[in-house]
BAZA-72458 format. One record per residue (C-alpha): x, y, z. Coordinates in steps of 0.25 Angstrom, whole numbers, plus 5000, padded with zeros to 4 digits. Each point is the difference from the previous one (the first is absolute). Layout:
BEGIN
<<X,Y,Z>>
...
This chain:
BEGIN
<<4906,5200,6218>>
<<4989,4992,4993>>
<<5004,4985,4995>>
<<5003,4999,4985>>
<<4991,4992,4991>>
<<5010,4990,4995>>
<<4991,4995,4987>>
<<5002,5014,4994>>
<<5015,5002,4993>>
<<5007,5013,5003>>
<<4993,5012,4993>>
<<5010,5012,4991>>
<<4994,5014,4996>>
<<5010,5006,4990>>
<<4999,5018,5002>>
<<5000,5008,4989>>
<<5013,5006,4997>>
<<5008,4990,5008>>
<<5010,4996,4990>>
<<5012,4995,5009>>
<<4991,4998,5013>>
<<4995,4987,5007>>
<<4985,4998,5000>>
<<4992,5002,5011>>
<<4996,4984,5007>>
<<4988,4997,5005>>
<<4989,4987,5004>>
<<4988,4998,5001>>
<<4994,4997,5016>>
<<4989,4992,5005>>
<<4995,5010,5008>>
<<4988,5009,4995>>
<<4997,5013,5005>>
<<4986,5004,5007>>
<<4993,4999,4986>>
<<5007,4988,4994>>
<<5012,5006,4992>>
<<5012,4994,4999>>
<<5010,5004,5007>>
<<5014,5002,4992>>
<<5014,5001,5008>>
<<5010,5008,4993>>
<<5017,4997,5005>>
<<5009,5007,5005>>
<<5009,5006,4990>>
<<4991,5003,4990>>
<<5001,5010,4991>>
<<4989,5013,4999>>
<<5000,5014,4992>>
<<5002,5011,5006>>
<<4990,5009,4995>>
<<4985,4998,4998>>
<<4991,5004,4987>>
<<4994,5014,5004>>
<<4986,4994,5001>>
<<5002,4988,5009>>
<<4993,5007,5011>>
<<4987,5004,4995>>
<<4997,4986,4994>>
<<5008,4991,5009>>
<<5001,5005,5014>>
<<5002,4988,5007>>
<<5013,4995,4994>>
<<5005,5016,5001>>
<<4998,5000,5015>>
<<5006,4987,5001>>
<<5013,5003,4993>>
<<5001,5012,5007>>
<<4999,4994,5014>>
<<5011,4990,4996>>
<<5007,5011,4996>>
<<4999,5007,5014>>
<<5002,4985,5007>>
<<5014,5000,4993>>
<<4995,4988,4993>>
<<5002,5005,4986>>
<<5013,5008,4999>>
<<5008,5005,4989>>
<<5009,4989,4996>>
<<5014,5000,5000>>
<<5001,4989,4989>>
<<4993,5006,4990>>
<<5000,5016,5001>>
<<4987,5006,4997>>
<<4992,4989,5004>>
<<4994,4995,5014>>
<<5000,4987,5007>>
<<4993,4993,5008>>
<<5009,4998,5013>>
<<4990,4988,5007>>
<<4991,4990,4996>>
<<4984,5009,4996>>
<<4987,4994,5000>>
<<4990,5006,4991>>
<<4985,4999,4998>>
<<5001,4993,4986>>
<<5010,4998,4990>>
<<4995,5013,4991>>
<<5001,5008,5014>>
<<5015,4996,5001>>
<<5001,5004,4986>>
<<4995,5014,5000>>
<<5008,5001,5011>>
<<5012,4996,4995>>
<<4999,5008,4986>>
<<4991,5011,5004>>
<<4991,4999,4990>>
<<4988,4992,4997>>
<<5005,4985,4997>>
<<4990,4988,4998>>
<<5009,4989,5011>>
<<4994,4989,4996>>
<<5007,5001,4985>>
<<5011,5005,5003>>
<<5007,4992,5011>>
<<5006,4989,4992>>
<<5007,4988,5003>>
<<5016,4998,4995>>
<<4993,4993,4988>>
<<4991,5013,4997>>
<<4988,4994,5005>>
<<4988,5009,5007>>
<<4996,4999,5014>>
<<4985,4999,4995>>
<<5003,4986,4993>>
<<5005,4994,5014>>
<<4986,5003,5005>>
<<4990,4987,5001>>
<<4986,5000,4992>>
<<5001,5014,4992>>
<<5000,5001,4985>>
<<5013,5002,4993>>
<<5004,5013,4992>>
<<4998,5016,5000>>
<<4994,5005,5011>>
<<4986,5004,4998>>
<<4992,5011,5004>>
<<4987,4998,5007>>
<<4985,5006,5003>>
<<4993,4996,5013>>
<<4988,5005,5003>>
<<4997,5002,5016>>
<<4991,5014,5002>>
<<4987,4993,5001>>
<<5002,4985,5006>>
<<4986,4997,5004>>
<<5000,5015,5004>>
<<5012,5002,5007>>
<<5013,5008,4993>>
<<5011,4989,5004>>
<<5010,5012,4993>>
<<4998,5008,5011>>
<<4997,4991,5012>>
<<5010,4989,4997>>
<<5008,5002,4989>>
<<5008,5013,5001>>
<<5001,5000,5014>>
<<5006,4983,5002>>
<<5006,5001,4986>>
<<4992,4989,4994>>
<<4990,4997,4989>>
<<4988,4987,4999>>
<<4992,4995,4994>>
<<4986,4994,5005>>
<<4998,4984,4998>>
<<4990,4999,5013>>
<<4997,4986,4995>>
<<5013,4996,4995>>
<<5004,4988,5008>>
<<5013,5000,5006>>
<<5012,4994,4998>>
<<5000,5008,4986>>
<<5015,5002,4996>>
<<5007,5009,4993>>
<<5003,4996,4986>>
<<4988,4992,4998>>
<<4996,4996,4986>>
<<4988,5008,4993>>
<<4995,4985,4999>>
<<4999,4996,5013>>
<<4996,5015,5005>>
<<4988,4999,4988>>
<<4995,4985,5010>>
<<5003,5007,5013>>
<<4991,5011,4997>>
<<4989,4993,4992>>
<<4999,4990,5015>>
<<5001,5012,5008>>
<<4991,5010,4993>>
<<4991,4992,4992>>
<<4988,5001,5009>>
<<5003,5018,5002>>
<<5007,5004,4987>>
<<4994,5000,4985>>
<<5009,4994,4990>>
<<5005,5012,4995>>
<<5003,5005,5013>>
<<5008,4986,5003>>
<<5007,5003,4988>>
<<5004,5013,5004>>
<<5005,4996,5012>>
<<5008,4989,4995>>
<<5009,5010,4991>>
<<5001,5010,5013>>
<<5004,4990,5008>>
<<5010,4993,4991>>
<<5006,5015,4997>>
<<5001,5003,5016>>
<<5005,4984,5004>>
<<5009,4998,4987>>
<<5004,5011,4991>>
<<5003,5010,5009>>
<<5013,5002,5006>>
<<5010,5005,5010>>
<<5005,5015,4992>>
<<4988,4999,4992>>
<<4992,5014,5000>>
<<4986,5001,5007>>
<<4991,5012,4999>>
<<4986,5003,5006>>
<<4988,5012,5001>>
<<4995,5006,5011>>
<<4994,5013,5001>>
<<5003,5006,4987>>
<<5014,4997,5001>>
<<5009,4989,4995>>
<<5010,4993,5009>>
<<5012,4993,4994>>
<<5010,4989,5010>>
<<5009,4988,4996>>
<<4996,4986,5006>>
<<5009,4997,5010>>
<<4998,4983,5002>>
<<4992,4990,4999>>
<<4985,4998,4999>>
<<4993,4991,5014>>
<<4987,4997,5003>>
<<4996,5005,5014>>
<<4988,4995,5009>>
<<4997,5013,5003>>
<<4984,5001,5003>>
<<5002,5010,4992>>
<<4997,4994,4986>>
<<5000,5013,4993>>
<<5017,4999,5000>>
<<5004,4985,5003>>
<<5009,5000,4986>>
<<5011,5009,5004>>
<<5013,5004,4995>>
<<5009,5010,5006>>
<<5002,5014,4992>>
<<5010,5013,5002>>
<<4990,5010,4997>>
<<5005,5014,4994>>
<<4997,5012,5008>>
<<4990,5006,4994>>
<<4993,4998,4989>>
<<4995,5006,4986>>
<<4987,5009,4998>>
<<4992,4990,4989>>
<<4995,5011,4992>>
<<5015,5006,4997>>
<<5005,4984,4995>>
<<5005,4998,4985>>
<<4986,4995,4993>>
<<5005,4988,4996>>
<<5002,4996,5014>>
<<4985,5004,5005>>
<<4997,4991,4987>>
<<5006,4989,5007>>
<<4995,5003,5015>>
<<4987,5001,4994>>
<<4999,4985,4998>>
<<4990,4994,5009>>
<<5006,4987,5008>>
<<5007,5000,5015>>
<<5015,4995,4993>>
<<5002,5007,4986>>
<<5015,4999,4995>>
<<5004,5014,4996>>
<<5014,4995,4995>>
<<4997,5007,4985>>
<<5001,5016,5007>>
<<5010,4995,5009>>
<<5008,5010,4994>>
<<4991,5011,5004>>
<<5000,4994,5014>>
<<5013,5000,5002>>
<<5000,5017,4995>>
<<4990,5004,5011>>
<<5004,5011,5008>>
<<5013,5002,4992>>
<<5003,5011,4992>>
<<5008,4998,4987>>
<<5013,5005,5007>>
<<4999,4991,5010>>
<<4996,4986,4992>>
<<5013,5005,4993>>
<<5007,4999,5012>>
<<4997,4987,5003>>
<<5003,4997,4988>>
<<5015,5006,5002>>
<<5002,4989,5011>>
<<4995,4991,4992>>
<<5008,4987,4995>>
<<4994,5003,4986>>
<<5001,5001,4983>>
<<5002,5013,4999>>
<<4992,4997,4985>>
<<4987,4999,5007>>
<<4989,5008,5003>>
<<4997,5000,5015>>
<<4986,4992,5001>>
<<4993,5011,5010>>
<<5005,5011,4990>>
<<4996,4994,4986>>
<<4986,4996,5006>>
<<5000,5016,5001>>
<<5003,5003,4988>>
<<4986,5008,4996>>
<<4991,4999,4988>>
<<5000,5010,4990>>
<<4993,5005,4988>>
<<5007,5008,4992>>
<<4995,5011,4994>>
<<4997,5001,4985>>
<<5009,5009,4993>>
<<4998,5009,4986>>
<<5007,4989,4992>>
<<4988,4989,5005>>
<<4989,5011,4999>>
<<5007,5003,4983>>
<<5000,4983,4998>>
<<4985,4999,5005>>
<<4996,5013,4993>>
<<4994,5005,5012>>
<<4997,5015,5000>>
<<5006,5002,5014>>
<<5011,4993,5008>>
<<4991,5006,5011>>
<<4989,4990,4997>>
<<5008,4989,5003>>
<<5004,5003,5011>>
<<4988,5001,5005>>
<<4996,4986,4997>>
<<5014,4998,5007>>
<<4997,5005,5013>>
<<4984,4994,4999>>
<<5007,4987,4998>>
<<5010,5002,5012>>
<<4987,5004,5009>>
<<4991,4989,4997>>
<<5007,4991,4993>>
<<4989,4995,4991>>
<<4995,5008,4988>>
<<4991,5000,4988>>
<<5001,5005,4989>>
<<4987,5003,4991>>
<<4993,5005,4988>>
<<4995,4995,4986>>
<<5007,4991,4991>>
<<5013,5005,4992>>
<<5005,5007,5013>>
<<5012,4995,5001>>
<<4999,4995,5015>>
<<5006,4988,4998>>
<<5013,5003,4993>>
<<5001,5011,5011>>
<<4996,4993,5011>>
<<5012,4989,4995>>
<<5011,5012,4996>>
<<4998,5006,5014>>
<<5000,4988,5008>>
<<5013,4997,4993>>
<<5006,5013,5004>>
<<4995,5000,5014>>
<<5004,4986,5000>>
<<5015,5000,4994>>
<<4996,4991,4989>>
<<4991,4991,4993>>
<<5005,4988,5011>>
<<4992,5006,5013>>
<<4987,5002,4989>>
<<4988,4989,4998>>
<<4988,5003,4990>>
<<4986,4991,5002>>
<<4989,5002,4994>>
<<4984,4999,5008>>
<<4988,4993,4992>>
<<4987,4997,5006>>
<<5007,4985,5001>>
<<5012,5004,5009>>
<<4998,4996,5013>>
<<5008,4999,5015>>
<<5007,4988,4994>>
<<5006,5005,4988>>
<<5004,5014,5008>>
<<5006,4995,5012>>
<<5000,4986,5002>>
<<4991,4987,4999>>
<<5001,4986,4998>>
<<5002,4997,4985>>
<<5002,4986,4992>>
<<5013,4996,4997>>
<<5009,4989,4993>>
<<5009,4992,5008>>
<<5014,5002,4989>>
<<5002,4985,5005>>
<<4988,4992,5002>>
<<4992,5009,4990>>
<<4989,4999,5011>>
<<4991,5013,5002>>
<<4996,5007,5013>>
<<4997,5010,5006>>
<<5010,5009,5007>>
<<5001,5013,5007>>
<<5007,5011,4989>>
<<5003,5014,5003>>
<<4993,5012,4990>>
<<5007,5011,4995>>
<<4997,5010,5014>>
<<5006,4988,5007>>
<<5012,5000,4991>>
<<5003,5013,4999>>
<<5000,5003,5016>>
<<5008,4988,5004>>
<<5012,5006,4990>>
<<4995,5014,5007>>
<<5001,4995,5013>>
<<5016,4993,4998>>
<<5010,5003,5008>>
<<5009,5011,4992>>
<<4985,5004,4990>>
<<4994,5007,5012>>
<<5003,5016,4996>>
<<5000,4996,4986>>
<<4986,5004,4995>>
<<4992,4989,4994>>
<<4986,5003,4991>>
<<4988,4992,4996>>
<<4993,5005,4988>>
<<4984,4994,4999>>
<<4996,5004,4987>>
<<4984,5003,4998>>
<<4999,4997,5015>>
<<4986,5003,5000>>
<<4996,4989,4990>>
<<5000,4989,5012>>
<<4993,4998,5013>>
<<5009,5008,5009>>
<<4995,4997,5012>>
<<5000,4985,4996>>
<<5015,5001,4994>>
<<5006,5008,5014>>
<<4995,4992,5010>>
<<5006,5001,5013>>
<<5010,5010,4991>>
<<4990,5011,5001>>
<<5006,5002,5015>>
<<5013,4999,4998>>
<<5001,5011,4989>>
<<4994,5010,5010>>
<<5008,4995,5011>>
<<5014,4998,4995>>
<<5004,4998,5015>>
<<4992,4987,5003>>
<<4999,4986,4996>>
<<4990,4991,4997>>
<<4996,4984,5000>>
<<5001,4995,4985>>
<<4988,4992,4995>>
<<5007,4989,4994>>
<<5016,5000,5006>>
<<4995,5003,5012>>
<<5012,5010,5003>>
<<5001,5012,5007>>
<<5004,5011,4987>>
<<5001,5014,4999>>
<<5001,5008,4988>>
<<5013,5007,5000>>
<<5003,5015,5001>>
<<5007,4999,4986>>
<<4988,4995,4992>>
<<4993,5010,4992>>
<<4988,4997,4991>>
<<4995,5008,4987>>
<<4988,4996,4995>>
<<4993,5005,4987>>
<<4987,5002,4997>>
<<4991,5002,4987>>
<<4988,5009,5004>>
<<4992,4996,4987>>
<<5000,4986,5007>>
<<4987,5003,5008>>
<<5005,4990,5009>>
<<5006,5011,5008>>
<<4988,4998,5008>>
<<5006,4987,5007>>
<<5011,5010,5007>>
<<4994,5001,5013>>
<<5001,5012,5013>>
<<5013,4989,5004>>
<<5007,5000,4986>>
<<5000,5015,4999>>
<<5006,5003,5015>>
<<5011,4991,4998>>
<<5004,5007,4987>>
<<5004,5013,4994>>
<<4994,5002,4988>>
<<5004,5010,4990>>
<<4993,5003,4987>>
<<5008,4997,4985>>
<<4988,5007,4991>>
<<5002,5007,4986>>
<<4993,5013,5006>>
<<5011,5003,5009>>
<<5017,4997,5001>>
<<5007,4993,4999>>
<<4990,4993,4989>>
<<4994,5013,4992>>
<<5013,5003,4995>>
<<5007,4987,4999>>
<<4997,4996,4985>>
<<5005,5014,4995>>
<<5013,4999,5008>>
<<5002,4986,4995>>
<<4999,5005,4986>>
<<5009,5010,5001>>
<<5011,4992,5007>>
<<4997,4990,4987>>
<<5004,5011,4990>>
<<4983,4999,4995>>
<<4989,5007,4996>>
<<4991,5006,5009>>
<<4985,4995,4995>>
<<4999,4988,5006>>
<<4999,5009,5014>>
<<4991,5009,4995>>
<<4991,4990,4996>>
<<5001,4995,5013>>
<<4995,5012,5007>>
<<4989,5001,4990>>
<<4995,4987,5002>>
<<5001,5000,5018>>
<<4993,5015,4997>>
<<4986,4992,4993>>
<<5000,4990,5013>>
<<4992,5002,5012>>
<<5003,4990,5007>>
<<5015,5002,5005>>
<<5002,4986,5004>>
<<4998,4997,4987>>
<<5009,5008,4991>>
<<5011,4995,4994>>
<<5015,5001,5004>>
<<5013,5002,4993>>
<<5007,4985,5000>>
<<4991,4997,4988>>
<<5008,5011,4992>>
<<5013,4996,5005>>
<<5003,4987,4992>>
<<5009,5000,4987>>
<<4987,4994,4992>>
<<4993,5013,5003>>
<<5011,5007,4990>>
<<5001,4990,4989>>
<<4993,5003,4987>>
<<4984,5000,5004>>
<<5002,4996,5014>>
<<4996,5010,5008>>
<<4986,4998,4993>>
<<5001,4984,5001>>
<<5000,5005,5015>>
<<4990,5009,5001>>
<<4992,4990,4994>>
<<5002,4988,5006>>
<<5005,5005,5014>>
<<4994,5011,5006>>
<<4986,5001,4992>>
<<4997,4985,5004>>
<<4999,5007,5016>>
<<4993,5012,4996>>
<<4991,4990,4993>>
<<4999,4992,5014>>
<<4997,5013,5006>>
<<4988,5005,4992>>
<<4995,4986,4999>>
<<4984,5000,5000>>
<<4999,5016,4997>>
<<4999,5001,4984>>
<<5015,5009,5000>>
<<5006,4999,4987>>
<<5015,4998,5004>>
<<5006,5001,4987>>
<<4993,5012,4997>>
<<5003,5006,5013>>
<<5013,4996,5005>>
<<5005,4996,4987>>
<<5015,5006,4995>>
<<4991,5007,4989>>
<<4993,5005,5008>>
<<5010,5007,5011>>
<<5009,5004,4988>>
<<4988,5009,4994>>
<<5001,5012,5012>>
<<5016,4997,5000>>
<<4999,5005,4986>>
């Protein structure tokens, strides 16, 4: 039998269900197996379920054949204590502690949390150097390590994953300060590494020395597949001539892994981010669902010592996005002709995400764009309106570094604040906001430098899938599956000409103009919903009949005001709202406005 380590106390894991039975007792052993995990020896007498969760064997193999050996060895029988339950009739060594306690429950079980001390104290927090707290879930990259897959050569096969520190001096230990990892690696590298790459390397290091942890989840690529274990040990610094794996830690890798194309987009988000060590704990939740069906999470979750109140993590992070789909009483409110129509723009937003919204002035595309965002959205607290100019730049859209007033010393400096996008997809991006549809609205998005406001944006809202290197932050971000953005667009503006080849493929655009509906017929509805008169719409048809120019004629929002119906206002209007832009539109060619788009002279032919 291996020797006990004497430092560690006596170990307990409490079974789900086992109300009136003893729990199981186990230590922690010095001896490691072949890849460095710690072995874990559970006594004699311990208690184990009886049954396994249906789908233990497809994700957990290992720990099924070996309660089913122990089974057939006579080493777990029924007990005769506590009927309906098995025991352990000698002592059992296991690969690790979460191996013993898969076994044990039959069903997956993270060890290193849940054996406790008397005092309720977690096995991780006895283990020396590591970071205190949750258990974190992890990237590693290892596919192309100066051109060798390490995934498939090394790390599947010997359960293990590295990292390369080829010049890393030795004697590095685990749990060494970011401080002294930043000295060691300017000494080490400073003559082969740029400063950004010494940086680099500093935070991956640190992560793979001091923030991981035995029961933390690791996951790696390798040929279009994503491979998911649990770290098993502690991290040590080989002197393998190898240098491309001299950090290593030992790992229990799952069986088989998970096709990249069919993972949750928030995930490939995350994988997408381009370092060696990436902590992935924000979808740990949708690491944790792979491969399980909705049944089956709910199984687990049956065994589960857990408040029945709360969503099960890998199930909420499935709960999907939806748009709803407008109804009659939404198309009656925004006097639209046809519920049809909007659910058109519906399903355009759903597909692209992105859309415009265009035509001349007096459209109405931003009250609808605002009215169908809040909608879609579930109300006015998922909505945020900005407004372009030729001013508005990166800095004010996303984020910048902009002067602000210490509220205590009164000094002023410049520091790093978020814009509206930014705002708007961090609350997007929340825990709990994730199927909940956020929406953007750019009102007259064609009136800046789009190219010069977007920046690195550009990317990302074609590919929702990816991330990218922020300017300023410097941080890996993605925009989230549940951000829309509407943008409107005044066509009279000529500086629709700044909306390049780009602009247009990353948005939907659909057309708000009084020659057609929803527009043509929008005035006259309005009116008859307000118990009025129906000249002020015929006038408004004479008037778009005599212009050319379709960018240029006038829509019905002008009419829709209360002035309009006070004694002489619909001619104030006229007047001074909509001949001033005919006025702009004729400018230089000698037309007599008054006389030809004048309320006289429109009322004449309507007798």
């Amino acid at each position: 039998m291996t020797e006990e380590n004497r430092q560690y106390p006596e170990f307990r894991l409490r079974l789900p269900g086992s109300d009136g039975i003893d729990r199981a007792r186990g230590v922690l052993l010095d001896e490691t197996g072949t890849n460095g995990s710690r072995k874990f020896l559970v006594r004699a007498g311990s208690p184990a379920r009886d049954h396994v969760m249906p789908s233990l064997g497809k994700h957990f193999k290992a720990p099924t054949k070996r309660r089913e050996e122990l089974r057939t060895q006579g080493v777990l029988v029924p007990s005769v204590r506590w009927p309906g339950w098995l025991e352990l009739t000698g002592d059992v060594v296991f690969g690790s502690p979460s191996f013993a306690a898969v076994v044990l429950v039959g069903a997956p079980r993270n060890g290193w949390e849940e054996w406790r001390t008397e005092d309720d104290r977690p096995l991780s927090d006895f283990m020396s150097g590591v970071w205190a707290g949750p258990n974190r879930t992890w990237l590693v990259r290892g596919s192309n390590v100066t051109g060798l897959d390490l995934v498939q050569r090394l790390w599947l096969s010997e359960g293990r994953v590295t990292l390369a520190a080829s010049r890393l001096r030795q004697g590095v230990r685990q749990g060494v300060s970011k401080d002294e990892l930043r000295t060691l690696v300017q000494e080490d590298y400073e003559s082969t590494a740029t400063y950004s790459q010494r940086q680099q390397l500093v935070e991956d290091l640190h992560a793979f020395l001091s923030r991981m942890k035995p029961g933390d989840t690791v996951c790696t690529i390798s040929g279009g597949r994503l491979y998911v274990g649990e770290i098993t040990g502690e991290a040590e610094q080989t002197e393998s001539e190898d240098r491309r794996s001299n950090l290593r830690r030992p790992v229990e890798w799952q069986p088989t892994g998970f096709p990249y194309d069919d993972l949750p987009e928030e995930l490939q988000q995350k994988l997408s981010v381009q370092h060696d060590v990436v902590d992935l704990s924000a979808v740990q939740a949708h690491v944790e669902g792979l491969g399980l069906t909705d049944q089956e999470l709910a199984e687990e979750a049956g065994v589960t010592e857990r408040d029945p109140s709360t969503e099960i993590p890998a199930l909420a992070a499935r709960r999907e996005l939806e748009l709803p789909r407008p109804t009659e009483e939404l198309a009656t409110d925004l006097l639209v002709h046809d519920a049809a129509w909007l659910e058109e723009v519906r399903d355009l937003l759903w597909d692209e995400r992105q859309l415009v919204l265009y035509g001349p002035p007096g459209t109405g595309k931003t009250h609808l764009a605002l009215k169908l965002a809040e909608f879609l959205g579930g109300g006015p607290e998922q909505v945020k309106l900005v407004q372009f100019h030729p001013s508005y730049s990166y800095e004010d859209f996303f984020e910048g570094f902009r002067p602000q007033e210490d509220p205590e010393t009164r000094e002023v400096a410049f520091r790093l604040t978020a814009g509206p996008l930014r705002e708007l997809a961090d609350l997007a991006s929340r825990e709990g906001n994730r199927h909940i549809p956020h929406f953007l609205i750019i009102d007259e998005i064609n009136r800046a430098n789009l190219a010069k406001v977007f920046g690195e944006l550009y990317f990302l809202l074609e590919y929702r899938n990816k991330s990218v290197r922020l300017t300023y932050s410097g941080d890996d971000f993605a925009l989230p599956p549940n951000l829309f953005v509407i943008g409107t667009m005044n066509t009279a503006d000529r500086s629709i000409a700044l909306v390049d080849a780009a602009m247009r493929r990353r948005f939907a655009f659909v057309e708000l103009s009084p020659r057609t509906e929803p527009t043509s017929g929008l005035l006259r509805r309005w009116l008859e919903r307000e118990g009025r008169d129906a000249e002020p719409a015929d006038l408004l048809d004479a008037l778009n009949a005599r212009i050319d120019d379709p960018d240029f004629r006038i829509g019905p929002s002008y009419l829709m005001k209360k002035g309009v119906y006070r004694e002489g206002g619909l001619e104030r209007t006229w007047r001074t709202k909509i001949l001033p832009l005919l006025e702009e539109h004729h400018y230089g060619e000698g037309v007599d406005v008054e006389k030809r788009y004048g309320l006289a002279a429109l009322r004449e032919p309507l007798g």
